[in-house]
PyMOL commands that place a pseudoatom at each C-alpha (Angstrom):
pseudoatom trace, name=CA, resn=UNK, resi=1, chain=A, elem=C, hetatm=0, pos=[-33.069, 25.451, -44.560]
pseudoatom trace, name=CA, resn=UNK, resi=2, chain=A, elem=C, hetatm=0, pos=[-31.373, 27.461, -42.364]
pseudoatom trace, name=CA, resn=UNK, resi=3, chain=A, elem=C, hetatm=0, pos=[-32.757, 26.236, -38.881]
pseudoatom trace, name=CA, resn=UNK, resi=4, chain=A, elem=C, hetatm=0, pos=[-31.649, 22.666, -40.716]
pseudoatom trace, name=CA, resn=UNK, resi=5, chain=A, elem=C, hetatm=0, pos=[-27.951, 24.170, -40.681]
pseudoatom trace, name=CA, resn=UNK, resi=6, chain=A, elem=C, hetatm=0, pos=[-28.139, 25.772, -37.324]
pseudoatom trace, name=CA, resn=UNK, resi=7, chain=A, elem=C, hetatm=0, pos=[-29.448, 22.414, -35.673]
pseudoatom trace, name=CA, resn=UNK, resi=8, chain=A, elem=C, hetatm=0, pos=[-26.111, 20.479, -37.535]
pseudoatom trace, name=CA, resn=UNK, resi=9, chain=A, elem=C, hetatm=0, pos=[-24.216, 23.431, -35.740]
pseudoatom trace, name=CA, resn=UNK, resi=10, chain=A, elem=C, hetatm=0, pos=[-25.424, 23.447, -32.699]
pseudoatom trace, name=CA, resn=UNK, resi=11, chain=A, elem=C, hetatm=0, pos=[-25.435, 18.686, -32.677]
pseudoatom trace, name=CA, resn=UNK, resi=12, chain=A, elem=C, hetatm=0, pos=[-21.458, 19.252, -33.604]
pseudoatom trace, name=CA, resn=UNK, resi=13, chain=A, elem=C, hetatm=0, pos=[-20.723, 21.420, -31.513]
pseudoatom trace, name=CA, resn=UNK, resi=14, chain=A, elem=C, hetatm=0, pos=[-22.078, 19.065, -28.383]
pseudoatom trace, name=CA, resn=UNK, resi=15, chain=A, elem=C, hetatm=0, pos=[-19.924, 16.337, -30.093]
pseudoatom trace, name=CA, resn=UNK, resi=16, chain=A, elem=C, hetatm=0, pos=[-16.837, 18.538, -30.190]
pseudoatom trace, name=CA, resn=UNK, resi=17, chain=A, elem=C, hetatm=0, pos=[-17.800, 19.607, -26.249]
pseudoatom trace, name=CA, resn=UNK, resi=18, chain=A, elem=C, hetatm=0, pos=[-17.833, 16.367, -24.881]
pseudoatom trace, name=CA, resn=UNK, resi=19, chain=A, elem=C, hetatm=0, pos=[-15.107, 15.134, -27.238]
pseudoatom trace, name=CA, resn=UNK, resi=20, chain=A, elem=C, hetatm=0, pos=[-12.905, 17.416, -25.401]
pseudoatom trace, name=CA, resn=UNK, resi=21, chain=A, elem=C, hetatm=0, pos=[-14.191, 16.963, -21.738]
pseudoatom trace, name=CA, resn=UNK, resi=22, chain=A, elem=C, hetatm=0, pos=[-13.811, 12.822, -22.216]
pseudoatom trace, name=CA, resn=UNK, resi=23, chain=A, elem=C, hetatm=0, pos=[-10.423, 13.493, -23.575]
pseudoatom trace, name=CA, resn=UNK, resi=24, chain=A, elem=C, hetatm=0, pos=[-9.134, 15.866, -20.654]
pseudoatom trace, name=CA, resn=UNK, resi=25, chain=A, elem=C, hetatm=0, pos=[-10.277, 12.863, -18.332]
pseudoatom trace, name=CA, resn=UNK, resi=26, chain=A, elem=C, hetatm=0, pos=[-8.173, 10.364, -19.917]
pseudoatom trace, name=CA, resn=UNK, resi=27, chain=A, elem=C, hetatm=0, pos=[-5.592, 13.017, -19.936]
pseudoatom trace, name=CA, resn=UNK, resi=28, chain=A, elem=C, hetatm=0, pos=[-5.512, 13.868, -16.152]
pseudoatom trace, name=CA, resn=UNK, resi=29, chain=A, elem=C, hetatm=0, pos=[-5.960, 10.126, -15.540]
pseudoatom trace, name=CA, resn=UNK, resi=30, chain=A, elem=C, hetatm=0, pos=[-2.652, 9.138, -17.109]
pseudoatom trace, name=CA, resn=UNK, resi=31, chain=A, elem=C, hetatm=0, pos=[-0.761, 12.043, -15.464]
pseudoatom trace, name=CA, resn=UNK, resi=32, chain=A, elem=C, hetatm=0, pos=[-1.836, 10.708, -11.901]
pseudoatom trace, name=CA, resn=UNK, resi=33, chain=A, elem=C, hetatm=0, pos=[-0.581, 7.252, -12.953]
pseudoatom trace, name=CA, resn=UNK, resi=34, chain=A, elem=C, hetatm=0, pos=[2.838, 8.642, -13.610]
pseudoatom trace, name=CA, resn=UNK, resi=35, chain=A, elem=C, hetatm=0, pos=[3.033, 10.116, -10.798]
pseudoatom trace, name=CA, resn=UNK, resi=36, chain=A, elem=C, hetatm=0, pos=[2.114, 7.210, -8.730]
pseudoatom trace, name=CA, resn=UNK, resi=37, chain=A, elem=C, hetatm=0, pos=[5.021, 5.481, -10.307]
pseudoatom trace, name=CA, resn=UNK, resi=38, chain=A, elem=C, hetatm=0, pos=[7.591, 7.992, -10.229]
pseudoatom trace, name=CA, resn=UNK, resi=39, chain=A, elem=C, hetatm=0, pos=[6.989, 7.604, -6.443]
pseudoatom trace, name=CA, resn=UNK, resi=40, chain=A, elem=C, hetatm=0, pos=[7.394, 4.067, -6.015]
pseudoatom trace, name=CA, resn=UNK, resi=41, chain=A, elem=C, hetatm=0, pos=[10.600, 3.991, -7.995]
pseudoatom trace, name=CA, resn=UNK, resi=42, chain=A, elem=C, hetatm=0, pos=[11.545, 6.669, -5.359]
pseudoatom trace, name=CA, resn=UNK, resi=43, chain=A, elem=C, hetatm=0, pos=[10.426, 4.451, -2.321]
pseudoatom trace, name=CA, resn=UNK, resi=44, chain=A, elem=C, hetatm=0, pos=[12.673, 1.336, -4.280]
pseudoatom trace, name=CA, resn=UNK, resi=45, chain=A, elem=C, hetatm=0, pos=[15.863, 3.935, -4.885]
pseudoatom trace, name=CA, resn=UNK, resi=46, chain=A, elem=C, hetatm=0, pos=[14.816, 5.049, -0.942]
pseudoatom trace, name=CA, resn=UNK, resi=47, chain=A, elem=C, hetatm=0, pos=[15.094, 1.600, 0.444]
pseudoatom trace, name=CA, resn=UNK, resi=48, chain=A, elem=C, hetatm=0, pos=[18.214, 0.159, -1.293]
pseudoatom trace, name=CA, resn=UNK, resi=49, chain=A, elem=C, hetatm=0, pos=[20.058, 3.260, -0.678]
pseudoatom trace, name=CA, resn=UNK, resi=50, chain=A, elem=C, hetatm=0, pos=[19.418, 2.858, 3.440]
pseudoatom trace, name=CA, resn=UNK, resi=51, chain=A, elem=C, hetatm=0, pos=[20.161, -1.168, 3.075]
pseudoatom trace, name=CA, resn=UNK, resi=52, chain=A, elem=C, hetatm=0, pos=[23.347, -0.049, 1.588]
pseudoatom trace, name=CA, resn=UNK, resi=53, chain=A, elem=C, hetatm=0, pos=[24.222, 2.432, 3.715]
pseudoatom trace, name=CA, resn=UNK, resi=54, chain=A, elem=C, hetatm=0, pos=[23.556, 0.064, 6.761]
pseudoatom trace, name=CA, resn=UNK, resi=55, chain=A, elem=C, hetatm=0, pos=[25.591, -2.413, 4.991]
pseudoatom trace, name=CA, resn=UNK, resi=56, chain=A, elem=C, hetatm=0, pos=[28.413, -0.384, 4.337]
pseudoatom trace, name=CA, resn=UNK, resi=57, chain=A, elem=C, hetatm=0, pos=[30.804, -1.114, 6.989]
pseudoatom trace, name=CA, resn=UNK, resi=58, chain=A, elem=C, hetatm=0, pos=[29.009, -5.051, 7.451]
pseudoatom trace, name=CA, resn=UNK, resi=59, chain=A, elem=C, hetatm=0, pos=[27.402, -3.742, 10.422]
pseudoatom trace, name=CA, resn=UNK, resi=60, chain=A, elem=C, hetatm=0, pos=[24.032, -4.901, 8.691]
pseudoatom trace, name=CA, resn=UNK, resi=61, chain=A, elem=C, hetatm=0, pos=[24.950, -8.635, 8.775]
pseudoatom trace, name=CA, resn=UNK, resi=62, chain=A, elem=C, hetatm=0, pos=[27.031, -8.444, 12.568]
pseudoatom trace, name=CA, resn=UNK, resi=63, chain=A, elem=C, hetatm=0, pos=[23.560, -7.213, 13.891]
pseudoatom trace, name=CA, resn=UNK, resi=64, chain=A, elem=C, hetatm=0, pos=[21.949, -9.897, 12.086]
pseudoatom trace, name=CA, resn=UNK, resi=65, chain=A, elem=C, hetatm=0, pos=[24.361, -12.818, 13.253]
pseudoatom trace, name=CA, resn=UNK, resi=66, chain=A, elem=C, hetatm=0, pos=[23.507, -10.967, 16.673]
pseudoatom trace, name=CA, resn=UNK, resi=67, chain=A, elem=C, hetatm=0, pos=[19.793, -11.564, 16.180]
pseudoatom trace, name=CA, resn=UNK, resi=68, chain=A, elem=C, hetatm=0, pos=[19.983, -8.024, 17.294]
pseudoatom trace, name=CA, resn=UNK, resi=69, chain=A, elem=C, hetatm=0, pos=[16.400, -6.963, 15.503]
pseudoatom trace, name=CA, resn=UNK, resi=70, chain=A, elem=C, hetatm=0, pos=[16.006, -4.025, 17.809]
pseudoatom trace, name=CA, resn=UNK, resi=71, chain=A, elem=C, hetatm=0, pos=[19.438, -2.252, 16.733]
pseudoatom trace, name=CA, resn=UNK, resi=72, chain=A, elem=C, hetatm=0, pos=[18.034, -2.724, 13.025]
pseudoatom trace, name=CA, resn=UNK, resi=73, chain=A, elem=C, hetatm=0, pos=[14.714, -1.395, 13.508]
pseudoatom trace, name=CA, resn=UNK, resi=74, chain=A, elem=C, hetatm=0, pos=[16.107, 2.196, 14.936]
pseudoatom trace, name=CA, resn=UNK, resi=75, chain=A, elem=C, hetatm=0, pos=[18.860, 1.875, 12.406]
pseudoatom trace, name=CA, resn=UNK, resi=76, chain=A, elem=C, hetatm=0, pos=[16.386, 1.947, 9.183]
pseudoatom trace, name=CA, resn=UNK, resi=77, chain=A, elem=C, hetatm=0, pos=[14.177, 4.379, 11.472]
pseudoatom trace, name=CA, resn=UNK, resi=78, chain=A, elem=C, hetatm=0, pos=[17.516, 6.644, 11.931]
pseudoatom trace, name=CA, resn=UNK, resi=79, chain=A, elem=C, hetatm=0, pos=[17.632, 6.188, 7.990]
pseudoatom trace, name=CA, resn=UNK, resi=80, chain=A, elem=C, hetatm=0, pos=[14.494, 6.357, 6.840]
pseudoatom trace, name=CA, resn=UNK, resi=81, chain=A, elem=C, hetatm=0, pos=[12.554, 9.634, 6.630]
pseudoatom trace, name=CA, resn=UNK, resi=82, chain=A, elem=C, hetatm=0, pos=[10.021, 9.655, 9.330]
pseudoatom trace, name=CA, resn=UNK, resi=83, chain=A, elem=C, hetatm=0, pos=[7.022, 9.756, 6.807]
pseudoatom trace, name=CA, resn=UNK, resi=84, chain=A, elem=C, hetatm=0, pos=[8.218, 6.571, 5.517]
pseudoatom trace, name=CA, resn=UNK, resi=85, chain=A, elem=C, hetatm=0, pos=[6.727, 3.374, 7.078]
pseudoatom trace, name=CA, resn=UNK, resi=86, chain=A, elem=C, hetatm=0, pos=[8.966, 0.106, 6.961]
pseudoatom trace, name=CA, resn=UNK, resi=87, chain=A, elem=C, hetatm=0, pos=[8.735, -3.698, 7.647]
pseudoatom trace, name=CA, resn=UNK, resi=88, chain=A, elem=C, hetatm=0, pos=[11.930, -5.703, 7.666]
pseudoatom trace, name=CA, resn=UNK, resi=89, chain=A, elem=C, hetatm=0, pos=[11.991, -9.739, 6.966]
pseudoatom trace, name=CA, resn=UNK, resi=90, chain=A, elem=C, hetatm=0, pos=[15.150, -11.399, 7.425]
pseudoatom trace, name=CA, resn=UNK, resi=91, chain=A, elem=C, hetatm=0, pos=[15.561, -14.735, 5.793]
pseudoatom trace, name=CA, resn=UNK, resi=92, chain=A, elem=C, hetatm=0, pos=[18.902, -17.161, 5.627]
pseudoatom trace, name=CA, resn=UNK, resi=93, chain=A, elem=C, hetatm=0, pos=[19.770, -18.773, 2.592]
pseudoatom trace, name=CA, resn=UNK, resi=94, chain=A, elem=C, hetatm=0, pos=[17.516, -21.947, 3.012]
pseudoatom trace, name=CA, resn=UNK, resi=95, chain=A, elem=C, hetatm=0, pos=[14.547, -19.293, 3.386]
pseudoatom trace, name=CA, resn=UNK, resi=96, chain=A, elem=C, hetatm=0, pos=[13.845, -19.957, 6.749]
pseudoatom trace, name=CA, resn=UNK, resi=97, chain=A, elem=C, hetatm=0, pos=[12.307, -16.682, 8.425]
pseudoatom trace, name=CA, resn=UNK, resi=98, chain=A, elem=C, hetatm=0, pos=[15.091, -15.672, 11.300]
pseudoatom trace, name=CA, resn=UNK, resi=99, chain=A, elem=C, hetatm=0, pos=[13.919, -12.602, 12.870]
pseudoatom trace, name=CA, resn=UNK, resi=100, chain=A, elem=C, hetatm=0, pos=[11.541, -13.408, 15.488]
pseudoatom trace, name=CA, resn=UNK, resi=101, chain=A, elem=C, hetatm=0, pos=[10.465, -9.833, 16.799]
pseudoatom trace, name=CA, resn=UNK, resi=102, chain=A, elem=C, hetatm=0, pos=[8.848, -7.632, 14.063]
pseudoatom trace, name=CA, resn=UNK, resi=103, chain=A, elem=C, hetatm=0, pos=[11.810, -5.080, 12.637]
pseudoatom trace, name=CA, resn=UNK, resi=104, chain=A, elem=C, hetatm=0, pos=[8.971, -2.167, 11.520]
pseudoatom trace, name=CA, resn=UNK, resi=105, chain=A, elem=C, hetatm=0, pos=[8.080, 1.385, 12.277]
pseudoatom trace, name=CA, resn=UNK, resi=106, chain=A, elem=C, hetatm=0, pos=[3.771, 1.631, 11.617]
pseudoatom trace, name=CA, resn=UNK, resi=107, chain=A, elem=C, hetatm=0, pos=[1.277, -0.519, 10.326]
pseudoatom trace, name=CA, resn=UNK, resi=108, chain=A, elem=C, hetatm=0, pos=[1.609, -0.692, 6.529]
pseudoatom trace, name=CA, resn=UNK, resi=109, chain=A, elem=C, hetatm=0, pos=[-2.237, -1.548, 5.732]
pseudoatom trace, name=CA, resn=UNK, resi=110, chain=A, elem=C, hetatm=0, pos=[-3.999, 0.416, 3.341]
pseudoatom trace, name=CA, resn=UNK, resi=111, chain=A, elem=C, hetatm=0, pos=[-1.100, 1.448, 1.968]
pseudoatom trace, name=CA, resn=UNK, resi=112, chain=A, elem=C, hetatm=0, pos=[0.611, 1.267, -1.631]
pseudoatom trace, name=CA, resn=UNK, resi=113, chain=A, elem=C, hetatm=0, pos=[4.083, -0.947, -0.483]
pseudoatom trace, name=CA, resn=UNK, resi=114, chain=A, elem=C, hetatm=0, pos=[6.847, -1.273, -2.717]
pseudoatom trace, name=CA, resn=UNK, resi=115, chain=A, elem=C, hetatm=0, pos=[9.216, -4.594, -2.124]
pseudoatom trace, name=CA, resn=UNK, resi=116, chain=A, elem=C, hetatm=0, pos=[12.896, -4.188, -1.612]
pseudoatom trace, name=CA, resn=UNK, resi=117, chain=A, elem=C, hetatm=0, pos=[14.992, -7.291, -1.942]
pseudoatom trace, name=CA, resn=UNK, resi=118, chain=A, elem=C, hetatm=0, pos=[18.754, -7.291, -0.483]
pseudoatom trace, name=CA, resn=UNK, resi=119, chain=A, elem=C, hetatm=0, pos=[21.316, -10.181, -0.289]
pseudoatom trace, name=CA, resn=UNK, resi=120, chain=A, elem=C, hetatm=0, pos=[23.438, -9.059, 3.016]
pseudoatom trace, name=CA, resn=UNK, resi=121, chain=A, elem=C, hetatm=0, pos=[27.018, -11.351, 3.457]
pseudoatom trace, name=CA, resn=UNK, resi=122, chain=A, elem=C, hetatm=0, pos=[28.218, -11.259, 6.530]
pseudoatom trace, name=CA, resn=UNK, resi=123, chain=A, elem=C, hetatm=0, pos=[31.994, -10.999, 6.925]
pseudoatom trace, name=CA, resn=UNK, resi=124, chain=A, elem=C, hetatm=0, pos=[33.077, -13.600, 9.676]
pseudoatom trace, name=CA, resn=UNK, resi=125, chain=A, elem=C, hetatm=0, pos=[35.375, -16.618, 8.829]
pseudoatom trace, name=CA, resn=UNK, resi=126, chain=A, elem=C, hetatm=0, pos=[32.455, -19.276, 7.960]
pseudoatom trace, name=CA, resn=UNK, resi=127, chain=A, elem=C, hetatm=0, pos=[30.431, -17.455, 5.228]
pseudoatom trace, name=CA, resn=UNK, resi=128, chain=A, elem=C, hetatm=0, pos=[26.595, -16.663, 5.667]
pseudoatom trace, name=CA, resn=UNK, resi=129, chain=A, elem=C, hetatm=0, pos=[23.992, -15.059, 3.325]
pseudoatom trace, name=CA, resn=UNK, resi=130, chain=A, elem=C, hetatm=0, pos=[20.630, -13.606, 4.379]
pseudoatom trace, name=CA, resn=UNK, resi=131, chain=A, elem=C, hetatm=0, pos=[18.181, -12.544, 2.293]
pseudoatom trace, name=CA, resn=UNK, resi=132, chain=A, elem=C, hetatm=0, pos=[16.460, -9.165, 3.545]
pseudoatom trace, name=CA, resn=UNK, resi=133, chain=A, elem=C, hetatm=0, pos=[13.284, -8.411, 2.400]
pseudoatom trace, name=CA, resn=UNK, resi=134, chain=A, elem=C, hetatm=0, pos=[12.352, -4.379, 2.860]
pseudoatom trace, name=CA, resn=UNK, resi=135, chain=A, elem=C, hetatm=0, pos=[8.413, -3.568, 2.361]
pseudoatom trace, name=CA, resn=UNK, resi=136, chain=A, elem=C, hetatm=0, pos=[8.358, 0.693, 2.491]
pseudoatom trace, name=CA, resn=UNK, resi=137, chain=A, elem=C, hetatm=0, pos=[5.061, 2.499, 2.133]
pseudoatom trace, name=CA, resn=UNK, resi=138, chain=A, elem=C, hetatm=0, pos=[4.615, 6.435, 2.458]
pseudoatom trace, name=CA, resn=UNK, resi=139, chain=A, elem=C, hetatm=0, pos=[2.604, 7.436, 6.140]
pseudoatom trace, name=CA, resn=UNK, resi=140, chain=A, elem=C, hetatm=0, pos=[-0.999, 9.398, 4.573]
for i in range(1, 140): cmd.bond("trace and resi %d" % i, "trace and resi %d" % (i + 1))
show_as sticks, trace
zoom trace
């Protein structure tokens, strides 16, 4: 009888063991899936925040009316941190693609982007609206 109650002992406590080594993995798993989302809301604050600092003054949409894509690119990369890769899209409001040179920093393969969508006026006498479309990704 009692090798009975010390084999029930010794089968719950190897229940109870890897009760609490599956349940620390589902544990750890949803912290790192937090995380992971706390920093793409940071990349999407990141990115509006430099598309509305650019467009402060309506410099944003003269460059644009300029097709000045160059002037753009080292304005988000004066912006931007530099561990923060970019790709800029510039569309007008029929959805036509306008920037013909690429307005980005690095390749953004293999990375986690996060999508940034801005509607930029620009402030001359006849009215335009673009639609800029901001991918950001952080450099590994």
């Amino acid at each position: 009888m009692i090798r009975n109650e010390k084999a029930q002992v010794r089968i719950l406590e190897a229940f109870l063991a890897v009760l609490l080594i599956f349940s620390s993995f589902v544990v750890s798993d949803s912290l790192f899936t937090s995380t992971n989302i706390s920093r793409n809301e940071g990349l999407e604050s990141l990115g509006m925040q430099a598309l509305l600092t650019l467009d402060s003054e309506g410099v944003l949409g003269k460059m644009i009316e300029e097709g000045n894509w160059t002037g753009i690119r080292e304005s988000l990369k004066a912006v931007l941190p530099s561990s923060v890769a970019f790709n800029l899209t510039v569309y007008d409001d029929s959805g036509h693609k306008l920037n013909d040179a690429p307005i980005s920093s690095n390749v953004l393969e293999g990375s986690e982007l996060v999508c940034v969508e801005y509607l930029c006026a620009s402030r001359n006498p006849r009215f335009n609206c673009y639609v800029l479309r901001l991918q950001l990704a952080v450099i590994k």
